[in-house]
N, C-alpha and C positions, 0 to 999 in steps of 0.2 A: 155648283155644277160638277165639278171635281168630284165633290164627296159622293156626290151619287154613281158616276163611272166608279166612283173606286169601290163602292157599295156591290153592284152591279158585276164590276171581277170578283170580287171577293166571295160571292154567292157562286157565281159559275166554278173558280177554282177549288172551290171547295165540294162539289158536286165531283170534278173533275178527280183531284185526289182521292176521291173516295174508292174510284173507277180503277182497279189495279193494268187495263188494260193502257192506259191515257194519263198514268201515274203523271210519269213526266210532264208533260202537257199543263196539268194541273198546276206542277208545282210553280213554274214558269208564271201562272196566273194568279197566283197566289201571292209570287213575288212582286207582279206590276201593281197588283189591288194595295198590297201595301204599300209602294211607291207614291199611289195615286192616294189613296187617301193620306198619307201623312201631309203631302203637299193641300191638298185642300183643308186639313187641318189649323193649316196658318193662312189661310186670303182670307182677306179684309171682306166682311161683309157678305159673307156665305153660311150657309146655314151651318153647324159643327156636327150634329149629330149623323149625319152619313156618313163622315168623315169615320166619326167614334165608332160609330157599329160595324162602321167598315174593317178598320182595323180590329174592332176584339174578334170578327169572323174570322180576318186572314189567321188568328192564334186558333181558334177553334177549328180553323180547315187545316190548321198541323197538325193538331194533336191525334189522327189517324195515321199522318206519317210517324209520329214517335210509336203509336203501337206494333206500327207493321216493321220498323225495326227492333222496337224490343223483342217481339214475336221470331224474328228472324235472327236474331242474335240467341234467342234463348233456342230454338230449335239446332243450331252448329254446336251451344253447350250439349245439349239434350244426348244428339249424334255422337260427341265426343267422351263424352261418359256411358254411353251404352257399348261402345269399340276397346272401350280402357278395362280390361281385366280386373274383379277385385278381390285385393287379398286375400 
């Protein structure tokens, strides 16, 4: 049962993340989806696999947050070498 709530966050937060408006929001659901599945990970006698694909989405609902910061970090480089005078 676990593994499917944590299934279930992990789909929304990931939606959620996507959403630059709800950024936040997302990331929070992303957090609990992970919570929730690694706990259902380990009960006795529950299915695993919602558990598992819960967790590999909460990695795949980040890795929008690693582009929107690499994007963001490389735009302050971008800004700071178009300001810098060159020899």
């Amino acid at each position: 049962m676990l593994g499917f709530v944590g299934l279930g966050l992990a789909v929304l937060g990931t939606v959620l993340a996507c959403i630059p408006a709800v950024f936040g929001i997302g990331v929070v659901v992303l957090v609990a989806a992970f919570v929730v599945s690694f706990i259902g990970l380990f009960r006795k006698g529950a299915a695993k696999w919602p558990s598992i694909v819960g967790l590999r989405l909460v990695v795949a609902g980040q890795d929008p947050l690693a582009s929107e910061r690499e994007s963001a970090g490389q735009a302050i480089i971008d800004a700071t070498l178009a300001c810098d005078p060159q020899p």
